[in-house]
Backbone as CSV, one residue per row, in Angstrom:
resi,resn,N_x,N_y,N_z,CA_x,CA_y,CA_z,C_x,C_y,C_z
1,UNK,110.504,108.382,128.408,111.394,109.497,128.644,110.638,110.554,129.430
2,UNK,111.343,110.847,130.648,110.612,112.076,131.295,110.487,113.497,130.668
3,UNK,109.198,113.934,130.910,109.192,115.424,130.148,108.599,115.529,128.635
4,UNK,108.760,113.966,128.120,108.373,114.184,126.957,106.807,114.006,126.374
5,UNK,105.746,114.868,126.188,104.768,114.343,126.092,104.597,112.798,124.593
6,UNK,104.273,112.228,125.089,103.578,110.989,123.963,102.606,111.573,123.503
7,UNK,102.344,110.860,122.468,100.866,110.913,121.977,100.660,109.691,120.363
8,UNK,99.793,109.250,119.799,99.389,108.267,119.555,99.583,108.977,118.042
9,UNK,100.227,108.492,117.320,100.608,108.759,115.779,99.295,108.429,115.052
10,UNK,98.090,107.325,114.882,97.140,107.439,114.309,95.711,108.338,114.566
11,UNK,96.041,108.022,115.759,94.788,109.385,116.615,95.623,111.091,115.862
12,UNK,96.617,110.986,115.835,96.862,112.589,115.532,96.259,112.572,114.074
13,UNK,96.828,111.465,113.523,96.594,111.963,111.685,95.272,111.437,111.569
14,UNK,94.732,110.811,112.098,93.116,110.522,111.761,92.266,111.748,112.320
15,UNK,92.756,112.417,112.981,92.145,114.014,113.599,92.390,115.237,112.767
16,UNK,93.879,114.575,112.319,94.085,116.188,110.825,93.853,115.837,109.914
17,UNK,93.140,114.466,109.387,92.479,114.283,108.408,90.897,114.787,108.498
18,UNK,90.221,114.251,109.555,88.986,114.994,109.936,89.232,116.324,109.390
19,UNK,90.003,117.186,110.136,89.857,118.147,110.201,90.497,119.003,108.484
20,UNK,91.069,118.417,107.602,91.201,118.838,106.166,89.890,118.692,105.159
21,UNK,89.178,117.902,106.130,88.390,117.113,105.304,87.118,118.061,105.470
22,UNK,86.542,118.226,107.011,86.078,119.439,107.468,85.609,120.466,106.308
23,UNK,87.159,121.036,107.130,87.425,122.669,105.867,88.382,122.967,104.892
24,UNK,88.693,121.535,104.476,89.334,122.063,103.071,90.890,122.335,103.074
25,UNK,91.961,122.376,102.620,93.339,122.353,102.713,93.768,123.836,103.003
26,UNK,93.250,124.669,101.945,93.227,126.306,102.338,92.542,127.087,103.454
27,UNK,91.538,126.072,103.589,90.614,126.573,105.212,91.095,126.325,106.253
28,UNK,92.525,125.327,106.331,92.592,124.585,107.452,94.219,125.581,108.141
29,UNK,93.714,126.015,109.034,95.665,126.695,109.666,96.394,125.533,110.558
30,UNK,97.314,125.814,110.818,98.143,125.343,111.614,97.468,125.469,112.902
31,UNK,96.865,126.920,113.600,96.051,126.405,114.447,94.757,125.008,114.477
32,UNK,94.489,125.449,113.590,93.277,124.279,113.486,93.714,123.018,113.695
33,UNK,95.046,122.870,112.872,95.827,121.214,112.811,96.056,121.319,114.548
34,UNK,96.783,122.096,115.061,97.001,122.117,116.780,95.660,121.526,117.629
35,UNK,95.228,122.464,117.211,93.387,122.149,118.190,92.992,120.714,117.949
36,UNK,93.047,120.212,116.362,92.445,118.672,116.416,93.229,117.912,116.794
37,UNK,94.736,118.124,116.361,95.531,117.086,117.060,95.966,116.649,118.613
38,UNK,95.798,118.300,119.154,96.132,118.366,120.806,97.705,118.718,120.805
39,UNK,98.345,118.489,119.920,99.630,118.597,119.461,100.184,120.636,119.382
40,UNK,101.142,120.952,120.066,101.878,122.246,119.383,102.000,122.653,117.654
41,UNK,102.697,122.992,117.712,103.339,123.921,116.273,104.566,122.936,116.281
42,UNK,104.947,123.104,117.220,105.910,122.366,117.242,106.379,120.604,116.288
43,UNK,105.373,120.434,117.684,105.620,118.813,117.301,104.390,118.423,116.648
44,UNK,104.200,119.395,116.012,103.550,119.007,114.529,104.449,118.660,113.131
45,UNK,105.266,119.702,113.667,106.401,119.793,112.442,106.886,119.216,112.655
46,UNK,107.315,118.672,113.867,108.965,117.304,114.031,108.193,116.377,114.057
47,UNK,106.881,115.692,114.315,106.173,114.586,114.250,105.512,114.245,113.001
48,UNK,104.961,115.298,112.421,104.166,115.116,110.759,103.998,115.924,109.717
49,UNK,105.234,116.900,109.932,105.673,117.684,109.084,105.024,119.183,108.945
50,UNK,105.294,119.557,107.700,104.702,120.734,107.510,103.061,120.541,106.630
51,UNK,102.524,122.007,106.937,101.040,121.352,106.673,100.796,120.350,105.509
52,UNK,101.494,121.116,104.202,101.626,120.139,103.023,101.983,119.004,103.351
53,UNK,102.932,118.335,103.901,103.384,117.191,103.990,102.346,116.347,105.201
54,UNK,101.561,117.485,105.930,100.272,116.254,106.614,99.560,116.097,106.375
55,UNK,99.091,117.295,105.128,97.675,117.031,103.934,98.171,115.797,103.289
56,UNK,99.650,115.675,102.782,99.824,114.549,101.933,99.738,113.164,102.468
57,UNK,99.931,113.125,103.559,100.111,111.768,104.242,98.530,111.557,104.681
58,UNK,97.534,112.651,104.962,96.099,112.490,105.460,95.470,111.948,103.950
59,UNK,95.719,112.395,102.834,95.462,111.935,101.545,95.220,110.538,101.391
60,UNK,96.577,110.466,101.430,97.194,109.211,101.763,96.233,108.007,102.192
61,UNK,96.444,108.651,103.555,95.507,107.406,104.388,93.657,107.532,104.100
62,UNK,93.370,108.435,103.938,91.664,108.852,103.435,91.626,108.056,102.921
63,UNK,92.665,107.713,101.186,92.624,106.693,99.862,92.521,105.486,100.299
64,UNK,93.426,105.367,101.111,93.689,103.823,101.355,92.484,103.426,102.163
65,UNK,92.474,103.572,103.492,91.286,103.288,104.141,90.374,103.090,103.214
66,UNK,90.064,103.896,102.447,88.509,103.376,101.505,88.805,102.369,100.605
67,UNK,89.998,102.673,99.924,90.279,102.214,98.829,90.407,100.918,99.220
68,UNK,90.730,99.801,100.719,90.346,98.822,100.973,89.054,98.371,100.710
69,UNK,88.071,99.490,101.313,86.827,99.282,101.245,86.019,99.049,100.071
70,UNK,86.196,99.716,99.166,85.886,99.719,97.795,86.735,98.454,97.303
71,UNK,87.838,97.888,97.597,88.273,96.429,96.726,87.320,95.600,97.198
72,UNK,87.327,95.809,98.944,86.060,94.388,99.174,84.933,94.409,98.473
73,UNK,84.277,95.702,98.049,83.301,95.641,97.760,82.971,95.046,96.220
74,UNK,83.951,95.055,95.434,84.691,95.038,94.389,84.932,93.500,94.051
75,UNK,84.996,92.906,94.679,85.865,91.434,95.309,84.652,90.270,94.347
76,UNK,83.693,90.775,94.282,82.533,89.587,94.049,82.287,89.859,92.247
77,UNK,83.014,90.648,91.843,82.724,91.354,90.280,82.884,90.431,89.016
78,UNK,83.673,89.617,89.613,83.646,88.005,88.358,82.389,87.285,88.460
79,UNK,81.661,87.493,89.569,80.658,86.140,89.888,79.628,87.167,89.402
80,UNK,79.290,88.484,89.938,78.704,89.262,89.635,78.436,90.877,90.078
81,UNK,78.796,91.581,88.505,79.380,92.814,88.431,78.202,93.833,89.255
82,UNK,77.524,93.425,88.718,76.235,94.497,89.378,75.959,94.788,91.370
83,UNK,75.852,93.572,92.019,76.218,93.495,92.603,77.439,94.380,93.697
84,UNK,78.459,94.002,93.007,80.319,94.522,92.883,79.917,96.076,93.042
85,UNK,79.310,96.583,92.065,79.175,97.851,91.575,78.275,98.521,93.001
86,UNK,77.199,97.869,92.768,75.816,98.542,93.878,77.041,98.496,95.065
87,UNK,77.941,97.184,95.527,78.916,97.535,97.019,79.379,98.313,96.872
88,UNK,80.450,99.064,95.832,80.800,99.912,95.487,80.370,101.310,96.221
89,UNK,79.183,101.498,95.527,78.603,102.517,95.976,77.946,102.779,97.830
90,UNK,77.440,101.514,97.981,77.508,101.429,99.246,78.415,102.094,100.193
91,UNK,79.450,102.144,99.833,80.534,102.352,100.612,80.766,104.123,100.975
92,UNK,80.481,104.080,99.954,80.745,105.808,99.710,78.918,106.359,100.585
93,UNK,77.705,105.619,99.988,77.156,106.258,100.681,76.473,105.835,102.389
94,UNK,77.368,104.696,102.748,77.271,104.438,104.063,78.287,105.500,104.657
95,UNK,79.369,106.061,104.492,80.677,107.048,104.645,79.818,108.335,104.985
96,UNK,78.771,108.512,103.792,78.014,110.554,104.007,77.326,109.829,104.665
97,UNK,76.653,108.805,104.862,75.426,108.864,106.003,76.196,109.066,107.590
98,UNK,77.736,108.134,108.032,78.042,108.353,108.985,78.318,109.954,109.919
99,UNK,76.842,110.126,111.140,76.999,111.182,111.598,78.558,111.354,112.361
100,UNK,79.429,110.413,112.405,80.645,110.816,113.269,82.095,111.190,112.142
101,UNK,80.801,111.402,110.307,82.349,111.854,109.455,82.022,113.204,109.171
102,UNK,83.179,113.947,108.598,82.506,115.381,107.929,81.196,115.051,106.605
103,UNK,80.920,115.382,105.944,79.869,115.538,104.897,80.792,115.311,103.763
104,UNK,80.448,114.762,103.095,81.185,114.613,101.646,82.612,113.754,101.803
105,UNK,83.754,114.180,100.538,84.242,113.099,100.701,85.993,114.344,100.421
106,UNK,86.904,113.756,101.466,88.372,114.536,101.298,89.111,114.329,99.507
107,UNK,88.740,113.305,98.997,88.876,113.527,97.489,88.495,114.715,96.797
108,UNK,86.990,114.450,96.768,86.762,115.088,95.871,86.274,116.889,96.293
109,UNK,86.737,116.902,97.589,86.787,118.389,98.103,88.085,118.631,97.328
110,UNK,89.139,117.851,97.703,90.271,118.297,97.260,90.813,118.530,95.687
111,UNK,90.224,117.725,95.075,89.939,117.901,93.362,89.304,118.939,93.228
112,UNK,88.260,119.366,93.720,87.675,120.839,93.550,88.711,122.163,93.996
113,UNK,89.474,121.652,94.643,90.655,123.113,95.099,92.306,123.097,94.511
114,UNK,91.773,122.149,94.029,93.249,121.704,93.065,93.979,123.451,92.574
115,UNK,93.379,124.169,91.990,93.984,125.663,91.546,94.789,126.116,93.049
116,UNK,94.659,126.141,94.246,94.865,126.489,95.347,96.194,125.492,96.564
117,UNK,96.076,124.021,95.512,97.055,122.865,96.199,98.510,123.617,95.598
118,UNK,99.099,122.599,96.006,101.066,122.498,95.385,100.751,121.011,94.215
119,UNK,102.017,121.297,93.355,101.707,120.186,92.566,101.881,118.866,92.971
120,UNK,102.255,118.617,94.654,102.520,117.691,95.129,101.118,117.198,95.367
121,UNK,100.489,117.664,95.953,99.181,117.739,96.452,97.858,117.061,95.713
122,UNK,98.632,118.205,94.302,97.493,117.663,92.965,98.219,116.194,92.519
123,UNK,99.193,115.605,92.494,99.281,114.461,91.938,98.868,113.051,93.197
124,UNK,99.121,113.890,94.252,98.272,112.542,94.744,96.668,112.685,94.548
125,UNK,95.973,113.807,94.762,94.872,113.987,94.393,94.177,112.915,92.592
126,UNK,95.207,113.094,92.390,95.281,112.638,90.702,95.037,111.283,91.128
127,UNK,96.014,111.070,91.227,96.474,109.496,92.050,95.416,108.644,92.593
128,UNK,94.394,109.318,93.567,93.162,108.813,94.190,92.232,108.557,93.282
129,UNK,92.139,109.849,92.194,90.951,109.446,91.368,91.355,108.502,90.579
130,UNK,92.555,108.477,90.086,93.031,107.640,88.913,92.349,106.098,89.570
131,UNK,92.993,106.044,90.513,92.900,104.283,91.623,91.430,103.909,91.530
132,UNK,90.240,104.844,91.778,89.211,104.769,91.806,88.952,104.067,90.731
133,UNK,88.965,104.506,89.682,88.817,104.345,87.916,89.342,102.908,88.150
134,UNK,90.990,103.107,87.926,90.883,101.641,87.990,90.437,100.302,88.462
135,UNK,90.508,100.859,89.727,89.665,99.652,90.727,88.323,99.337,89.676
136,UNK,87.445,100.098,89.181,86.509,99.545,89.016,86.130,99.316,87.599
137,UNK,86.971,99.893,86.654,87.622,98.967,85.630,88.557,97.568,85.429
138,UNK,88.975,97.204,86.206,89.586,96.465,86.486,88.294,94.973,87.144
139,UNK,87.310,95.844,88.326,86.247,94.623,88.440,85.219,94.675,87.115
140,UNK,85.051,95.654,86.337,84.027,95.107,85.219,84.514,94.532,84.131
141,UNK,86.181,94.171,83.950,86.546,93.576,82.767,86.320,91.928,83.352
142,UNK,86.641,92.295,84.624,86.612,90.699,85.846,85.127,90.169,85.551
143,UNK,84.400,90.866,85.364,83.209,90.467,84.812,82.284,90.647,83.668
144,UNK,83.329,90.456,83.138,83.291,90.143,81.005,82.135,91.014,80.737
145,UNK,82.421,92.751,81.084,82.141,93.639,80.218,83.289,94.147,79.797
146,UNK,83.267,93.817,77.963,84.462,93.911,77.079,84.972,95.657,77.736
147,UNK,86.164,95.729,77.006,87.065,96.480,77.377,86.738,97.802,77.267
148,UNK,86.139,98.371,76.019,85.853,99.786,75.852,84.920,100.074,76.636
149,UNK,83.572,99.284,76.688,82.601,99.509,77.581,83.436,99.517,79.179
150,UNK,84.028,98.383,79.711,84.255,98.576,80.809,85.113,100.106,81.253
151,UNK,85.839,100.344,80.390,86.856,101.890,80.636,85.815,102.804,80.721
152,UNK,84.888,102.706,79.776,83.743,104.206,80.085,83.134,104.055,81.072
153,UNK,82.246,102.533,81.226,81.227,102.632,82.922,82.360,102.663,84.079
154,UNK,84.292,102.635,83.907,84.769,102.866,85.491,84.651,104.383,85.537
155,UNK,85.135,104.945,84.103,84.758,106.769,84.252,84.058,107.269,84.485
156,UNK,82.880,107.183,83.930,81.072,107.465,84.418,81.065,106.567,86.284
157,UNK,81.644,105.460,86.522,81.460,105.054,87.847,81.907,105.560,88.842
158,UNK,83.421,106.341,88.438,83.829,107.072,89.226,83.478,108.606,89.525
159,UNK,83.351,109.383,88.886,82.322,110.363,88.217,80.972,110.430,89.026
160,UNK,80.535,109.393,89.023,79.254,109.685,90.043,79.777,109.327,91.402
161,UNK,80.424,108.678,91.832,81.025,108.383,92.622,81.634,109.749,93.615
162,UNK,81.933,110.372,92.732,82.717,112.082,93.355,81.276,112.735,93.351
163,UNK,80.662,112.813,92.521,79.311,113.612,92.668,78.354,113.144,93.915
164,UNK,78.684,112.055,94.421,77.435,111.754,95.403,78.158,112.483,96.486
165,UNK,79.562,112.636,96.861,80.250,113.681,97.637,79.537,114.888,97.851
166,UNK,79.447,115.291,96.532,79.246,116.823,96.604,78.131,117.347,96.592
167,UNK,77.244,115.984,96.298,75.862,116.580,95.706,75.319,116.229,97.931
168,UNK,75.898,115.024,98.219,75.684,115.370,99.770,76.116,116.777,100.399
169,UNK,77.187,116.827,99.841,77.713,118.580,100.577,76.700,119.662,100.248
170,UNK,76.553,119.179,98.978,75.169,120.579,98.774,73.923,120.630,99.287
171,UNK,73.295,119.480,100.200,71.865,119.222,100.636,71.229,118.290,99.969
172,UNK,71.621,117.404,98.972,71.045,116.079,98.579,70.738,115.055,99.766
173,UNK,69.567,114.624,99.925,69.374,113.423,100.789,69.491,112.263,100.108
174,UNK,69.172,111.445,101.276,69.721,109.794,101.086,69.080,109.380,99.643
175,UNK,67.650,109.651,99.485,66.961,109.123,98.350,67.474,109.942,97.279
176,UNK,67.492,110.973,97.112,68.203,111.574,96.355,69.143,111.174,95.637
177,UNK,70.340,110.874,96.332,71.960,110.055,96.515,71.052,108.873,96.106
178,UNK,70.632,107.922,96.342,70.230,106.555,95.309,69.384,106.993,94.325
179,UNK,68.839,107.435,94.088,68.382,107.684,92.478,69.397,108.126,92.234
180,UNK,70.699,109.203,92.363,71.506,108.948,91.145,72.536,107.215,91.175
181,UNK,72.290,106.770,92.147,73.122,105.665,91.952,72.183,104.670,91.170
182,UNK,71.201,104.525,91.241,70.125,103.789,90.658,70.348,104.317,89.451
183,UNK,70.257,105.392,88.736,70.841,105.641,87.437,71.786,105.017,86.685
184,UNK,72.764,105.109,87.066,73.958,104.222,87.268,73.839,102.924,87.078
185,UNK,73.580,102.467,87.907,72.989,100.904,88.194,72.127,100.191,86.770
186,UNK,71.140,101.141,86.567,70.666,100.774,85.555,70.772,100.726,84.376
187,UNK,71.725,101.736,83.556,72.758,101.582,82.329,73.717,100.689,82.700
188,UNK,74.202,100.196,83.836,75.362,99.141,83.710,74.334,98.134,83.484
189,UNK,73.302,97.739,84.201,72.280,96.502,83.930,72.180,96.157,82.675
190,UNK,71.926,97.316,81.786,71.527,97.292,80.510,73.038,96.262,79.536
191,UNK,73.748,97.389,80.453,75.384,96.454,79.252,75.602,95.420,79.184
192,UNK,75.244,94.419,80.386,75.596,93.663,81.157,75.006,92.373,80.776
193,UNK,73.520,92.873,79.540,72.602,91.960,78.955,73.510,91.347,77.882
């Protein structure tokens, strides 16, 4: 259609996800969403709504994208959990090492500003962590650590899991970030006997 500019529906929301992820849902204006997307005011709103509704859909896709990543990693947890677990973590800290992402992780920024979201906001927020948990309750029962134990190491798994986020946002380095995963690692070792 003449006149009408195009533009590429995943390049926009993979740019206003960057950019929530950046500075945060309350940090982020409508200018800012303009500037990363290349997009108006406009056809922001007729293309991906209002800011809430492109935080929700950037949510969205943040979860999923990983949350693939984390099943593959996940995938080997019957044959062996430890393993499963260490990919696990991999994932998250190959993500803070990448110099082309923001620092930390759009979860668990966003769990920290939860007082400041809509309750729409906070239940997908909910939603992400909940998935987390399960995912990896779900691979340590797959690998016959009985049930109570497995529910506490996915809580404690997920749990550090958000902390290696933040503890990168605060100036933790790489070794740093594996000794607490090595922590980790090594009370599940222990259960696992």
């Amino acid at each position: 259609m003449a006149g009408k500019k195009q533009f590429d529906m995943d390049t926009a929301l993979d740019s206003a996800m960057i950019q929530f992820w950046r500075t945060g849902y309350a940090d982020t204006s409508l200018d800012d969403l303009s500037r990363a997307t290349g997009l108006n005011r406009s056809s922001i709103y007729s293309s991906l709504g209002d800011k809430d509704a492109l935080f929700l859909r950037c949510l969205d896709r943040y979860a999923a994208r990983y949350g693939d990543l984390y099943d593959a990693a996940l995938s080997c947890a019957a044959a062996d959990p430890l393993a499963a677990v260490r990919a696990f973590f991999e994932v998250t800290l190959e993500r803070i090492a990448d110099p082309e992402l923001p620092d930390g992780c759009l979860v668990a920024q966003s769990a920290m500003a939860i007082p400041g979201l809509s309750q729409n906001a906070v239940t997908h927020v909910q939603k992400a962590v909940g998935l987390q948990r399960s995912r990896l309750s779900a691979a340590l029962k797959a690998g016959r650590l009985p049930d109570p134990a497995a529910e506490a190491f996915a809580v404690h798994m997920a749990a550090v899991n958000q902390s290696l986020a933040v503890m990168s946002r605060a100036g933790a380095d790489s070794s740093q970030l594996l000794a607490i995963v090595g922590v980790s690692l090594d009370a599940l070792s222990q259960a696992l006997l």
